[in-house]
Every structure is written in C-alpha cells, then in structure tokens.
PDB file of N, CA, C, O and CB in Angstrom:
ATOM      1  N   UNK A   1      -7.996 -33.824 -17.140  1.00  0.00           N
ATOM      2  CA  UNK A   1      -8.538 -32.524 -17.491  1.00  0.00           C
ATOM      3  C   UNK A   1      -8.270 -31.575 -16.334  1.00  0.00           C
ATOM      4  O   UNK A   1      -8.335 -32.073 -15.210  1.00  0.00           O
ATOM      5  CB  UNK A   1     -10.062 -32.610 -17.813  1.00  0.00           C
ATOM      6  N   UNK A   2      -7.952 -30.171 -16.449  1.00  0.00           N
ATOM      7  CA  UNK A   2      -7.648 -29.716 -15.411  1.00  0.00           C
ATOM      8  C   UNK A   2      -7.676 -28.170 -16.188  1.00  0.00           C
ATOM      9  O   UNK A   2      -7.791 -28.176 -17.413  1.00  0.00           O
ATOM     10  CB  UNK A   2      -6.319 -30.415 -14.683  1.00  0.00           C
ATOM     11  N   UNK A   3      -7.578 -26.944 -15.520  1.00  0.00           N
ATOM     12  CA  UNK A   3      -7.850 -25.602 -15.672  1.00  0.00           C
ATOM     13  C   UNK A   3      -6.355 -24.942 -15.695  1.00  0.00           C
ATOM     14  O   UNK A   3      -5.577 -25.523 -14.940  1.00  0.00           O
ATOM     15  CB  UNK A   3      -8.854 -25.060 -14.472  1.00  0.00           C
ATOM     16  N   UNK A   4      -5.927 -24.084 -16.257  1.00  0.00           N
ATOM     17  CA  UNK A   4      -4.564 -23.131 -16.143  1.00  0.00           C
ATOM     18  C   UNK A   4      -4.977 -21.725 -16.500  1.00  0.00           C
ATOM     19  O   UNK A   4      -5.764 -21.496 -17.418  1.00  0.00           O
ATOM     20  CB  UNK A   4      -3.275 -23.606 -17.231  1.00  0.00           C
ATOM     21  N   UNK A   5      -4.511 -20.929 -15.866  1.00  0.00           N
ATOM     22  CA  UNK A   5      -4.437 -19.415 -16.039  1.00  0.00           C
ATOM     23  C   UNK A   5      -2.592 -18.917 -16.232  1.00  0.00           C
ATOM     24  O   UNK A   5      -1.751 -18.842 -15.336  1.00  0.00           O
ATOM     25  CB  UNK A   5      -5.274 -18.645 -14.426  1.00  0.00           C
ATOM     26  N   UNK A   6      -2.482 -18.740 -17.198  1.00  0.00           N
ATOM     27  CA  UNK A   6      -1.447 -18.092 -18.110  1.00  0.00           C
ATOM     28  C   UNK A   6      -1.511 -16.510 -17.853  1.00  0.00           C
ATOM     29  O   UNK A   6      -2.514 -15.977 -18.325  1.00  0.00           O
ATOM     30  CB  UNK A   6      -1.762 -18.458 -19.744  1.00  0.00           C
ATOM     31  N   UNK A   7      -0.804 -15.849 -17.328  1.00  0.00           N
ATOM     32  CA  UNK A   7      -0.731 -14.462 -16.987  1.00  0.00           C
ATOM     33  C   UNK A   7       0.580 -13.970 -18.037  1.00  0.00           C
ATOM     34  O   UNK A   7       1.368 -14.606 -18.736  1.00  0.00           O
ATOM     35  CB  UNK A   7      -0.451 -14.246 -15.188  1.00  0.00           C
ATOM     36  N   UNK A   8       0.342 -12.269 -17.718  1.00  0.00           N
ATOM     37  CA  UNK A   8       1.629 -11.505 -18.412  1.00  0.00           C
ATOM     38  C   UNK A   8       1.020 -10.567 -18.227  1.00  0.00           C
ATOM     39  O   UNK A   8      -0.172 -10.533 -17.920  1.00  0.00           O
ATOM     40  CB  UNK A   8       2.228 -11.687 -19.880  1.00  0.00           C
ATOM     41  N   UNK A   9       2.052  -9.276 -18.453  1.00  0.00           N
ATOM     42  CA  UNK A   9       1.935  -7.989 -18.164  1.00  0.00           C
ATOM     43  C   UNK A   9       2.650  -7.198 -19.339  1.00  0.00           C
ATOM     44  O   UNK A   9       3.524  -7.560 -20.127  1.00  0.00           O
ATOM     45  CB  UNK A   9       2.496  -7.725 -16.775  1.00  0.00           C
ATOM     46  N   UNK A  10       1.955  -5.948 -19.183  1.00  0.00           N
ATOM     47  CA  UNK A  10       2.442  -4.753 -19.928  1.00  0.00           C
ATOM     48  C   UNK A  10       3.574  -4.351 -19.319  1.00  0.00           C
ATOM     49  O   UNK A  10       3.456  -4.371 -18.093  1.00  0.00           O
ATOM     50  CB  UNK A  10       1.508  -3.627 -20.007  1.00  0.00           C
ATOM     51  N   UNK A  11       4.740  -3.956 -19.749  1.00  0.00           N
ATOM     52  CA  UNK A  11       6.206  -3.424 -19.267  1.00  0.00           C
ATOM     53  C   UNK A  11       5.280  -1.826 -19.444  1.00  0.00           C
ATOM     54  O   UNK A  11       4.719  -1.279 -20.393  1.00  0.00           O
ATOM     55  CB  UNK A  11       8.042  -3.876 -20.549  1.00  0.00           C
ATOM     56  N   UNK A  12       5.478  -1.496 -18.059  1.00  0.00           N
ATOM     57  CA  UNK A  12       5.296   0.009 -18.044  1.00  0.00           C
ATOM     58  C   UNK A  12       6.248   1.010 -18.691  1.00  0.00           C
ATOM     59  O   UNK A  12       5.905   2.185 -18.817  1.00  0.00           O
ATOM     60  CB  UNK A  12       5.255   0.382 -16.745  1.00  0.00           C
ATOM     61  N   UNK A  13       7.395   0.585 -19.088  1.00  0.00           N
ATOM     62  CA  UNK A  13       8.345   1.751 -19.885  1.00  0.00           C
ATOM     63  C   UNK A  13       8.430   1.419 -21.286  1.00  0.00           C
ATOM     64  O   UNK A  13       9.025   2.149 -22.079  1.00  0.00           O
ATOM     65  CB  UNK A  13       9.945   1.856 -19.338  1.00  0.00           C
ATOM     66  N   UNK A  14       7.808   0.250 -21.653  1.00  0.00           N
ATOM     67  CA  UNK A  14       7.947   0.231 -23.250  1.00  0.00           C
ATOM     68  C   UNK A  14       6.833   0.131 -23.771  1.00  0.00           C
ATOM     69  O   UNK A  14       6.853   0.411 -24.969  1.00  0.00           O
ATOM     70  CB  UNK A  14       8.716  -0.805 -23.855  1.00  0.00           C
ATOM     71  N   UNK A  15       5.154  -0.359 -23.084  1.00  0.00           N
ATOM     72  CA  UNK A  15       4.018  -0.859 -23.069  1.00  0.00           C
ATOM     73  C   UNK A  15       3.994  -1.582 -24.123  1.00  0.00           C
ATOM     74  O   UNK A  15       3.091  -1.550 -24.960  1.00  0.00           O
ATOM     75  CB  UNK A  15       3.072  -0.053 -22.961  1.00  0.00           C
ATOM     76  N   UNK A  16       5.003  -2.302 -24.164  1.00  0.00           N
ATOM     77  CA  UNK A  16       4.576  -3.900 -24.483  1.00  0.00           C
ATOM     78  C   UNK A  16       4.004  -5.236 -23.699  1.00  0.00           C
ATOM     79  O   UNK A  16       3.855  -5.263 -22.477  1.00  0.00           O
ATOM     80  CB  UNK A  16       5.623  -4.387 -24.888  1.00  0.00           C
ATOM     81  N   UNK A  17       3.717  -6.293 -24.541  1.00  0.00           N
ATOM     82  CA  UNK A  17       3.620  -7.264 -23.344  1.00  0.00           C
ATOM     83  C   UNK A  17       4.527  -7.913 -23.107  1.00  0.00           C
ATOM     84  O   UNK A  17       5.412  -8.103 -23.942  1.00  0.00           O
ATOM     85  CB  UNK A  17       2.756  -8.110 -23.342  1.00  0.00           C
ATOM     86  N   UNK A  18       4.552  -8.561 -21.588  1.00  0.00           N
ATOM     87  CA  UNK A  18       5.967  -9.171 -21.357  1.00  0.00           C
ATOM     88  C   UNK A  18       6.129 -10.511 -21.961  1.00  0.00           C
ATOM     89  O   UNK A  18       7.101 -11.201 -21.654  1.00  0.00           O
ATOM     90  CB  UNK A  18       6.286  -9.312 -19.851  1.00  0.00           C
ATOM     91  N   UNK A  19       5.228 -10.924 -22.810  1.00  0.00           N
ATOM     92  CA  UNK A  19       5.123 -12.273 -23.587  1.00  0.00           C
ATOM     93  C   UNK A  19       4.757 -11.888 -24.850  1.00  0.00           C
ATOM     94  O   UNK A  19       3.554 -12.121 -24.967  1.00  0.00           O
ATOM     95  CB  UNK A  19       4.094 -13.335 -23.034  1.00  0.00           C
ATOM     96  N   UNK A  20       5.131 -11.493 -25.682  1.00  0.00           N
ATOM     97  CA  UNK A  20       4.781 -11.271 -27.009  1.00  0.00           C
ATOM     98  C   UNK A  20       3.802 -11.949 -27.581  1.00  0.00           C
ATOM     99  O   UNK A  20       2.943 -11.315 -28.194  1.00  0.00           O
ATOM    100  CB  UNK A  20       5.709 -11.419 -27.719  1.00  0.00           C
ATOM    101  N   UNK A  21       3.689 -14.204 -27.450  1.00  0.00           N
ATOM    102  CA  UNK A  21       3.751 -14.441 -27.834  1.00  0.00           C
ATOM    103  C   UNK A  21       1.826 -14.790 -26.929  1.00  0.00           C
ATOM    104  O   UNK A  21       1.053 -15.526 -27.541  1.00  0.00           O
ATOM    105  CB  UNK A  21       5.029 -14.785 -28.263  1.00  0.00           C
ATOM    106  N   UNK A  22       1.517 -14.360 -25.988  1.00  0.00           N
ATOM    107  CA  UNK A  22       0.422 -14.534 -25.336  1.00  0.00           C
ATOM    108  C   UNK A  22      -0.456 -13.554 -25.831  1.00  0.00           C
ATOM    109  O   UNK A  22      -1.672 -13.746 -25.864  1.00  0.00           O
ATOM    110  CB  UNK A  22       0.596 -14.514 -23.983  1.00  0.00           C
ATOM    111  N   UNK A  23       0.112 -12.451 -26.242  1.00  0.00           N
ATOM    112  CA  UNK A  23      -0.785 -11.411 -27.339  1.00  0.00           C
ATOM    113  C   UNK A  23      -1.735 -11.976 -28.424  1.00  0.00           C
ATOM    114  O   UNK A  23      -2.876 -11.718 -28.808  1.00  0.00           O
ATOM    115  CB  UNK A  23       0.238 -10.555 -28.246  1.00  0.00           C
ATOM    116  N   UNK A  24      -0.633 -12.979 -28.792  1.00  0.00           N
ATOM    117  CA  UNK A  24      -1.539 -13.649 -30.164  1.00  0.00           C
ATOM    118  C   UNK A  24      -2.189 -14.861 -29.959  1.00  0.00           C
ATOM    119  O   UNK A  24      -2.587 -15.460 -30.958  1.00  0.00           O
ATOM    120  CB  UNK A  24      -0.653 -14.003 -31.441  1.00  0.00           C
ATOM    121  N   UNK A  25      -2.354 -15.284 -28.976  1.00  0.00           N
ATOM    122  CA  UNK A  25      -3.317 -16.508 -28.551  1.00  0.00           C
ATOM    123  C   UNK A  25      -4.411 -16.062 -28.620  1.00  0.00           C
ATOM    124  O   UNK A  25      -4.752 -14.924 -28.298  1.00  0.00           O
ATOM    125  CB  UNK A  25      -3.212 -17.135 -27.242  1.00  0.00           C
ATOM    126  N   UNK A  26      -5.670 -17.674 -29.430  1.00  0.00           N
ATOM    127  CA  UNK A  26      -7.000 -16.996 -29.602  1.00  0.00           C
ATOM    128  C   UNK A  26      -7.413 -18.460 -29.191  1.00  0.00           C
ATOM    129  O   UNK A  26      -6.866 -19.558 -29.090  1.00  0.00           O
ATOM    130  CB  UNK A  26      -7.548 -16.179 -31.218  1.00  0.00           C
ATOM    131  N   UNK A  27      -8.732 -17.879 -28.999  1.00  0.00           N
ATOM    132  CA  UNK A  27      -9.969 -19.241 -28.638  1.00  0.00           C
ATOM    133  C   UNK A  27     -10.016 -20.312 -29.315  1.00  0.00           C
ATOM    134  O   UNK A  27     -10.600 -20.222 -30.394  1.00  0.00           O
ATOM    135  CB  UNK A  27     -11.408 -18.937 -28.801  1.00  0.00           C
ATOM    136  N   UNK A  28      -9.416 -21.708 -28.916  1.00  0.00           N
ATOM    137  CA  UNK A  28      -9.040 -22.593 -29.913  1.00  0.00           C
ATOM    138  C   UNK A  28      -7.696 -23.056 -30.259  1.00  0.00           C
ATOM    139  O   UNK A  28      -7.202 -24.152 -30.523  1.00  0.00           O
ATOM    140  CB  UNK A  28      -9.463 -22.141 -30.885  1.00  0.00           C
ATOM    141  N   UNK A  29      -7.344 -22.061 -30.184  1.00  0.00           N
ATOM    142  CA  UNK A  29      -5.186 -22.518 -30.128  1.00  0.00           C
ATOM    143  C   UNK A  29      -4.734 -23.258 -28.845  1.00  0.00           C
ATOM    144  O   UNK A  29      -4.858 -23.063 -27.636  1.00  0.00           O
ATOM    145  CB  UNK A  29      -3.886 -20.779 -29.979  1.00  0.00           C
ATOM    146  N   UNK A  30      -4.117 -24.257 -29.688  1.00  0.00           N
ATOM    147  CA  UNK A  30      -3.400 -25.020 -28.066  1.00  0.00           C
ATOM    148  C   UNK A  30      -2.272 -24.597 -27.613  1.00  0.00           C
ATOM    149  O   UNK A  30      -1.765 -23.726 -28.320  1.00  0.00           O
ATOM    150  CB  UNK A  30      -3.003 -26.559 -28.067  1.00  0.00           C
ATOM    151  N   UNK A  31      -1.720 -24.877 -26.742  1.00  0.00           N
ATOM    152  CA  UNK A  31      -0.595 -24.230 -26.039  1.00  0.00           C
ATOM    153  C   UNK A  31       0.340 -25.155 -24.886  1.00  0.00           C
ATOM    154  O   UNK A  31      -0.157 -25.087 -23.762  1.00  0.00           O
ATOM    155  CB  UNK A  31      -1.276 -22.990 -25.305  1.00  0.00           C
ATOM    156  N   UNK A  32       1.123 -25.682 -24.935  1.00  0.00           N
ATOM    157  CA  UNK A  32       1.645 -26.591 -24.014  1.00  0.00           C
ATOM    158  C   UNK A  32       2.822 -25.917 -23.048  1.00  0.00           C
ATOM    159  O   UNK A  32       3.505 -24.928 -23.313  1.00  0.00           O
ATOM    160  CB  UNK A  32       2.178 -27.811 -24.841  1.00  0.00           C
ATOM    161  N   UNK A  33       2.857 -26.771 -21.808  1.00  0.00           N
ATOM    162  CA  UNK A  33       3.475 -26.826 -20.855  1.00  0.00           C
ATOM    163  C   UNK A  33       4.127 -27.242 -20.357  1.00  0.00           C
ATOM    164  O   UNK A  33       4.144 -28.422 -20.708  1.00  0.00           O
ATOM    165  CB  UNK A  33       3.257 -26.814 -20.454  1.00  0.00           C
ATOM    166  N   UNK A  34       5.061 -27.005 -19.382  1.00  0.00           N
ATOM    167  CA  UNK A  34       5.566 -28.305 -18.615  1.00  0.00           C
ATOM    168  C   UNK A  34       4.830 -28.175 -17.195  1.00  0.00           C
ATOM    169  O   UNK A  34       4.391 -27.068 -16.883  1.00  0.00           O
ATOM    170  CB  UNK A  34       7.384 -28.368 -18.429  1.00  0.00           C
ATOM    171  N   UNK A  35       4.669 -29.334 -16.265  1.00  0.00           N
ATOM    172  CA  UNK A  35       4.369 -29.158 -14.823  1.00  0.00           C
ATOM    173  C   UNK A  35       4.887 -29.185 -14.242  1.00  0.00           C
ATOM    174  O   UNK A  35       5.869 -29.870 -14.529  1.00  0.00           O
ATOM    175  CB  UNK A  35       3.835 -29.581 -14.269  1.00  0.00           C
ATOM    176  N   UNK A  36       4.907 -28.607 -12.951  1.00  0.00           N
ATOM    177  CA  UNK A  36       6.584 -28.959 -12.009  1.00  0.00           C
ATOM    178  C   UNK A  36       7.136 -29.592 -11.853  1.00  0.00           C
ATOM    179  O   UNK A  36       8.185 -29.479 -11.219  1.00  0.00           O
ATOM    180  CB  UNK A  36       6.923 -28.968 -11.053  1.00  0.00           C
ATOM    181  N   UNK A  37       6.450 -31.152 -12.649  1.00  0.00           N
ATOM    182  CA  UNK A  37       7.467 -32.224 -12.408  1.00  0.00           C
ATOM    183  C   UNK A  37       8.152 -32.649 -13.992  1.00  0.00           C
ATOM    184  O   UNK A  37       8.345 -33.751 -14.505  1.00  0.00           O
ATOM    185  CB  UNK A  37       6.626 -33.638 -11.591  1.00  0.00           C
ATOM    186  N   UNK A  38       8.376 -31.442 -14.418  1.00  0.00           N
ATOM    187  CA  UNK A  38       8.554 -31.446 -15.902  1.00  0.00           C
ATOM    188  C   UNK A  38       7.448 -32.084 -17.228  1.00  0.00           C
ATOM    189  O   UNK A  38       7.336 -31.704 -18.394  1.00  0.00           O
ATOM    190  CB  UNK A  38       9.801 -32.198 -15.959  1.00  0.00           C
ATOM    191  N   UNK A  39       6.735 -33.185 -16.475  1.00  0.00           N
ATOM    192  CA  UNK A  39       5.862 -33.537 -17.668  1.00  0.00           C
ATOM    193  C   UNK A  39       4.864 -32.633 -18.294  1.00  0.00           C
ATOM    194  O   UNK A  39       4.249 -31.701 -17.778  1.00  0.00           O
ATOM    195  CB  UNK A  39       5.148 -34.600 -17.342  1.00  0.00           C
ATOM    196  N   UNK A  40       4.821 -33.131 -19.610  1.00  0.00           N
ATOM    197  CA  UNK A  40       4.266 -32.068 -20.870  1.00  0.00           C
ATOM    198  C   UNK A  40       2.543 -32.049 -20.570  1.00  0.00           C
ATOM    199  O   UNK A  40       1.843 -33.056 -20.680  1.00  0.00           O
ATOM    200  CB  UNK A  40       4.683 -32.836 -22.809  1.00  0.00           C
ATOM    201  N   UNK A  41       2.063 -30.775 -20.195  1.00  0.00           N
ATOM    202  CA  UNK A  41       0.790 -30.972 -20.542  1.00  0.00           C
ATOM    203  C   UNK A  41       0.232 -29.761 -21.317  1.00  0.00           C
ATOM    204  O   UNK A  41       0.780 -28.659 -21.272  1.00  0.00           O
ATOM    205  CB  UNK A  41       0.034 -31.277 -19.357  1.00  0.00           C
ATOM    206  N   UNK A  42      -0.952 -30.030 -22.074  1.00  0.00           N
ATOM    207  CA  UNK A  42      -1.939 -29.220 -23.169  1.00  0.00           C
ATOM    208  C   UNK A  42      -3.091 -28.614 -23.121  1.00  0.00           C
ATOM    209  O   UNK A  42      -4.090 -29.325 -23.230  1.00  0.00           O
ATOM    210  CB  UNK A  42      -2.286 -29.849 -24.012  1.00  0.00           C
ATOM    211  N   UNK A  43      -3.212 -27.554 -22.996  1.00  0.00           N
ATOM    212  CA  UNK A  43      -3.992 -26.558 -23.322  1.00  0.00           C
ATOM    213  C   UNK A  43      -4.856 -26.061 -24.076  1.00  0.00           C
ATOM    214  O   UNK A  43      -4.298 -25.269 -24.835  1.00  0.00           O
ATOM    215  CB  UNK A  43      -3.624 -26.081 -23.376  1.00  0.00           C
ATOM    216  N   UNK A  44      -6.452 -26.149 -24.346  1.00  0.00           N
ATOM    217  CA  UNK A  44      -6.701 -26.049 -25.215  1.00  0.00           C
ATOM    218  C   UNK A  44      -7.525 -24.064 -25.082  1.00  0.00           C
ATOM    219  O   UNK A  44      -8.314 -23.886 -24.154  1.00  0.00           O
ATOM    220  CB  UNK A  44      -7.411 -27.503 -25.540  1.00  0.00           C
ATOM    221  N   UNK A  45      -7.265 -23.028 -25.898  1.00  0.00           N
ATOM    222  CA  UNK A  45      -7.077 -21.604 -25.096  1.00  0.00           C
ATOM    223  C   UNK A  45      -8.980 -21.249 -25.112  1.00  0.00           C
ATOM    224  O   UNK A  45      -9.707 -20.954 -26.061  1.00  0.00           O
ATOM    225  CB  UNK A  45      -5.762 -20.100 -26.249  1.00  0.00           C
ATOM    226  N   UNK A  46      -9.194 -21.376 -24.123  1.00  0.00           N
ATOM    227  CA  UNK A  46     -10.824 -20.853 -24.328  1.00  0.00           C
ATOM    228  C   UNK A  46     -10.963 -19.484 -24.370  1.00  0.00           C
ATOM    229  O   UNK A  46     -11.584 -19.158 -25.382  1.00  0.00           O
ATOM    230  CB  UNK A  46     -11.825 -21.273 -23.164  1.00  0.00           C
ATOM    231  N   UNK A  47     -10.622 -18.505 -23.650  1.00  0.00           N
ATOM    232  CA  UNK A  47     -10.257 -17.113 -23.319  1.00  0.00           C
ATOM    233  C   UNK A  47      -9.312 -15.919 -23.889  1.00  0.00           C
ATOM    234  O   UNK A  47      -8.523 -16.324 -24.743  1.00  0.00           O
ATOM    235  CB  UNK A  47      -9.867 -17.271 -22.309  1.00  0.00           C
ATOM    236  N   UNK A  48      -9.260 -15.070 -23.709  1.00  0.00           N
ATOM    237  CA  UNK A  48      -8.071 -14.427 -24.034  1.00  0.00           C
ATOM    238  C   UNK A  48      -8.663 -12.840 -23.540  1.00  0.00           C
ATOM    239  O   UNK A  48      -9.506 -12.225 -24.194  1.00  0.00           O
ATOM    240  CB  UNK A  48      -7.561 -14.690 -25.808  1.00  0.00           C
ATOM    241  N   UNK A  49      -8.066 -12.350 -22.314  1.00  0.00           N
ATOM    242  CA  UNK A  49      -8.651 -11.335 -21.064  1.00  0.00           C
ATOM    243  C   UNK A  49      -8.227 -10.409 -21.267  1.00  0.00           C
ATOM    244  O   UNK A  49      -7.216 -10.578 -21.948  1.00  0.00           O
ATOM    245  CB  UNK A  49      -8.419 -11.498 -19.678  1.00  0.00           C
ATOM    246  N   UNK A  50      -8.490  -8.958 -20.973  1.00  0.00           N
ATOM    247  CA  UNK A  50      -7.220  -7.915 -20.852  1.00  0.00           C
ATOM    248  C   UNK A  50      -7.940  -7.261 -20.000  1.00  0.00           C
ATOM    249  O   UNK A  50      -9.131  -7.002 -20.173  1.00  0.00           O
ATOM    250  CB  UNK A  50      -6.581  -6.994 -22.166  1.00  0.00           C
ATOM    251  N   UNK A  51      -7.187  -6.905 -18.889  1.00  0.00           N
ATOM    252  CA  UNK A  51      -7.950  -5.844 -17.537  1.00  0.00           C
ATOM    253  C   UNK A  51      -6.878  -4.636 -16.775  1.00  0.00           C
ATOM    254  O   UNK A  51      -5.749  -4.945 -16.395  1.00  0.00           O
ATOM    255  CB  UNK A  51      -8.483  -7.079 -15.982  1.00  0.00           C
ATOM    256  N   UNK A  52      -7.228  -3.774 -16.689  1.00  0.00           N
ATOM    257  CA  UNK A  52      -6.403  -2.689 -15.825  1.00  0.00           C
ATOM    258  C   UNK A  52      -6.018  -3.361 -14.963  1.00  0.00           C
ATOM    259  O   UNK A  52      -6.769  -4.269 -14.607  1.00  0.00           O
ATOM    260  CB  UNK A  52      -7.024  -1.489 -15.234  1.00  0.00           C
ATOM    261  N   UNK A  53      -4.171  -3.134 -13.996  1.00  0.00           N
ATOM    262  CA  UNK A  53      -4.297  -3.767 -13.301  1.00  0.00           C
ATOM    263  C   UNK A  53      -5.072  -3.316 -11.960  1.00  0.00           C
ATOM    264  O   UNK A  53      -5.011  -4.037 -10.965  1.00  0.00           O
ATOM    265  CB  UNK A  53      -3.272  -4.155 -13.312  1.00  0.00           C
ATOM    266  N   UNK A  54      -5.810  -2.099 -11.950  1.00  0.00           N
ATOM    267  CA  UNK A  54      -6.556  -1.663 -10.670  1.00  0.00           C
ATOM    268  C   UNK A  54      -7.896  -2.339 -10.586  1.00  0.00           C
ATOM    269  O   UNK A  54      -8.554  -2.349  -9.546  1.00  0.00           O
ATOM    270  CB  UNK A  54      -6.781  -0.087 -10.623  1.00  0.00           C
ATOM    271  N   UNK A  55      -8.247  -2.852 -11.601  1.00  0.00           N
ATOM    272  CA  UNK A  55      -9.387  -3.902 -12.215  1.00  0.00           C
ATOM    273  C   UNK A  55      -9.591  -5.286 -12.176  1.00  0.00           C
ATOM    274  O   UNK A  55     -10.584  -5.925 -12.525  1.00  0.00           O
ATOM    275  CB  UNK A  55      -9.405  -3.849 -13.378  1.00  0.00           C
ATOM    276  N   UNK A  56      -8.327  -5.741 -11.619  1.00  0.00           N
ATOM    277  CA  UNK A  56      -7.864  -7.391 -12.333  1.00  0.00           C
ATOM    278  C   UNK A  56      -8.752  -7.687 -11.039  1.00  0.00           C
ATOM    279  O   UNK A  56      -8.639  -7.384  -9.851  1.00  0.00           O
ATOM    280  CB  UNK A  56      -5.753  -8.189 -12.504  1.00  0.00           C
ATOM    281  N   UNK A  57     -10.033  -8.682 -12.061  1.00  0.00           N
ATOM    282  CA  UNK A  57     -10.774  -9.653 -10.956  1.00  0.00           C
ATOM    283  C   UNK A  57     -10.447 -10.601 -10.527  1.00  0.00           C
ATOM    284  O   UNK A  57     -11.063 -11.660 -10.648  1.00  0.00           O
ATOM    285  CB  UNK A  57     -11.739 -10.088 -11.156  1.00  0.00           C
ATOM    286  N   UNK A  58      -9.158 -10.409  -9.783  1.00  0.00           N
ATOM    287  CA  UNK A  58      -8.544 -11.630  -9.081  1.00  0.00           C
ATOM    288  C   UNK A  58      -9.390 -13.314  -8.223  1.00  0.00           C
ATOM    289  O   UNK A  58      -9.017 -14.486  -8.277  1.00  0.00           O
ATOM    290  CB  UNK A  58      -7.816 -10.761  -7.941  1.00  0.00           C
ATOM    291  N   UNK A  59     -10.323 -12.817  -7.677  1.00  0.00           N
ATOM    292  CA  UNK A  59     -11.696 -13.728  -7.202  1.00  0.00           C
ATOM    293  C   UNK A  59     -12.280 -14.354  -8.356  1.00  0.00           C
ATOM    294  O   UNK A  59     -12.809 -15.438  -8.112  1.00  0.00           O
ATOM    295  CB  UNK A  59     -12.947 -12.824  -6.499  1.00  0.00           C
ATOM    296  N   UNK A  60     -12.323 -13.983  -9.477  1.00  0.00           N
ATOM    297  CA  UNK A  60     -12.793 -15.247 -10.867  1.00  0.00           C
ATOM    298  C   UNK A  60     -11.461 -15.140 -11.903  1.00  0.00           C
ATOM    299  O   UNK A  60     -11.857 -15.408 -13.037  1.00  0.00           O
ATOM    300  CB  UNK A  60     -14.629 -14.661 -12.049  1.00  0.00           C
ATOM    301  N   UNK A  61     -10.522 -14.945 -11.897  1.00  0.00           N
ATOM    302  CA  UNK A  61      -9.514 -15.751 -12.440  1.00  0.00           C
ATOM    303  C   UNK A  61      -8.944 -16.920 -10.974  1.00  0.00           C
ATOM    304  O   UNK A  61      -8.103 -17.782 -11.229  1.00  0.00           O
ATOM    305  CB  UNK A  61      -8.190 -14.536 -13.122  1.00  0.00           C
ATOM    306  N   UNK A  62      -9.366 -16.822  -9.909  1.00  0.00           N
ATOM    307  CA  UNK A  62      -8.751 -17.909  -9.301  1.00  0.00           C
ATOM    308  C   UNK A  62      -9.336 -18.358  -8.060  1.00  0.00           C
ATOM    309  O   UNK A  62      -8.854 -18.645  -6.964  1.00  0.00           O
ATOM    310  CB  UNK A  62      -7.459 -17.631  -9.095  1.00  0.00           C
ATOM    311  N   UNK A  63     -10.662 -18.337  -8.592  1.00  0.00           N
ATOM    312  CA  UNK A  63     -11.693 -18.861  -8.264  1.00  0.00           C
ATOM    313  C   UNK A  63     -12.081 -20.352  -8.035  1.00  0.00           C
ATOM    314  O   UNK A  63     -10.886 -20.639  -8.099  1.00  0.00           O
ATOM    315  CB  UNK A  63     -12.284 -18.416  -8.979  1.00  0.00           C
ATOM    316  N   UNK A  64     -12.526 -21.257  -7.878  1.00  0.00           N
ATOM    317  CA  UNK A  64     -12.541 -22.118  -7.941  1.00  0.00           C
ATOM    318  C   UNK A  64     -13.549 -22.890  -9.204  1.00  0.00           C
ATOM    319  O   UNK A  64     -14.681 -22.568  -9.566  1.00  0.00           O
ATOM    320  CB  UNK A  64     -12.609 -22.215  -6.795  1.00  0.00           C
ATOM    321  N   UNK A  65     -12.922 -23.686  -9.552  1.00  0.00           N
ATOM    322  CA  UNK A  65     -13.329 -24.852 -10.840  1.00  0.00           C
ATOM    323  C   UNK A  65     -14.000 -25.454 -11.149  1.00  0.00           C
ATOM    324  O   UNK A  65     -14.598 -25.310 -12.216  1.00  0.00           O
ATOM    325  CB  UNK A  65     -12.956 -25.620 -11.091  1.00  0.00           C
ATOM    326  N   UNK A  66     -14.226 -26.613 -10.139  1.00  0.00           N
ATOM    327  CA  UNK A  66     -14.757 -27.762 -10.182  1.00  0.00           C
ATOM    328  C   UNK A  66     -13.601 -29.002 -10.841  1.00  0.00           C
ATOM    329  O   UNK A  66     -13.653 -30.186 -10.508  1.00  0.00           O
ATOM    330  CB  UNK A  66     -16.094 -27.510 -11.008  1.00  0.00           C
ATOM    331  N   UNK A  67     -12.791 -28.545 -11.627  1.00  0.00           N
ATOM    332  CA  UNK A  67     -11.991 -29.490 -12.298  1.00  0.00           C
ATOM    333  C   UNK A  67     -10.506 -29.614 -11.255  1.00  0.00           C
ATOM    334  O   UNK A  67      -9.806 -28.731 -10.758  1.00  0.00           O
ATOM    335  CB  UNK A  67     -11.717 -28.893 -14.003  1.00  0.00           C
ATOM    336  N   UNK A  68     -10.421 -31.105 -11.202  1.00  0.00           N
ATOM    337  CA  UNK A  68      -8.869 -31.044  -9.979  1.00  0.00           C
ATOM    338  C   UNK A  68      -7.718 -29.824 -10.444  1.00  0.00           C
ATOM    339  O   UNK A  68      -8.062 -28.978 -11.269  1.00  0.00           O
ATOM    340  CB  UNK A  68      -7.724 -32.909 -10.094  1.00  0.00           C
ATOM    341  N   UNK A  69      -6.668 -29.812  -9.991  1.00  0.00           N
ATOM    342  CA  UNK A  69      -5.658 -29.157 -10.438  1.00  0.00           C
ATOM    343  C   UNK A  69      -4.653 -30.346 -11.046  1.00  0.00           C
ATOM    344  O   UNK A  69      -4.441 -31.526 -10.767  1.00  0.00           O
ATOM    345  CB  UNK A  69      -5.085 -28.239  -9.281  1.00  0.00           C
ATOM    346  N   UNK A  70      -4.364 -29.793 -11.613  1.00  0.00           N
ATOM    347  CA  UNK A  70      -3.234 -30.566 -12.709  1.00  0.00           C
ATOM    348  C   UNK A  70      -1.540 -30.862 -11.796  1.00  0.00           C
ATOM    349  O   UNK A  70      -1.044 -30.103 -10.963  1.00  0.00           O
ATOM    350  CB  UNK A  70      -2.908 -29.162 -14.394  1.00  0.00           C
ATOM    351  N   UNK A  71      -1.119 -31.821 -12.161  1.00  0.00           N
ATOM    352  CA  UNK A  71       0.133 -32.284 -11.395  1.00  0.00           C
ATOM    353  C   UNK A  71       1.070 -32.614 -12.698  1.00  0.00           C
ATOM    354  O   UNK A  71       2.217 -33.033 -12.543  1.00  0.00           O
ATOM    355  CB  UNK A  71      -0.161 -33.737 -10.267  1.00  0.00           C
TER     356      UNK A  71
END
C-alpha cells in the first residue's frame, strides 16, 4: 500500500489540461502505473484537486503519509 500524487497543468495558451485524460478521473476509478523499476502498480483515485497555481498547497499534497513510499 503506498500514496501517489498524479499532477498536470493547464497549457496557458490553449487552457487546456496537459493530460486530458486526468480531467476525467473521479473518486473510485483506478489508474495504473509503472515504477521506476518498470513494475506495474494500482491506484485506487480518492481525490480529484484543482488549485491556482499561486494557491497550490504544496505542504499537504507532499506532506507526509504515514504509508511507506512505493518502489
């Protein structure tokens, strides 16, 4: 078990997001990965954030857990 924060941004000249596909993630959808050592791991999406970036509460998106970090 382990925690991930999935980021993306608005393209300032088209204001889209730079992931289309992170737009449509909702609470409950899984989502998989690879880890740096290529193996597959899963996601299950609790969240789904949107903040100015003059706003972004950087100190609780990467904050600490309690849960190890994932390898």
């Amino acid at each position: 078990m382990g925690v991930s924060v999935i980021e993306g941004h608005v393209d300032s000249y088209q204001g889209r997001p730079s992931s289309s596909s992170l737009g449509a993630l909702r609470p409950g959808d899984s989502i998989d990965v690879s880890s740096p050592t290529g193996s597959p791991l899963s996601f299950r999406v609790t969240g789904v954030r949107q903040y100015a970036k003059s706003r972004f509460p950087a100190g609780t998106i990467y904050g600490t857990t309690g849960f190890p970090p994932c390898a």
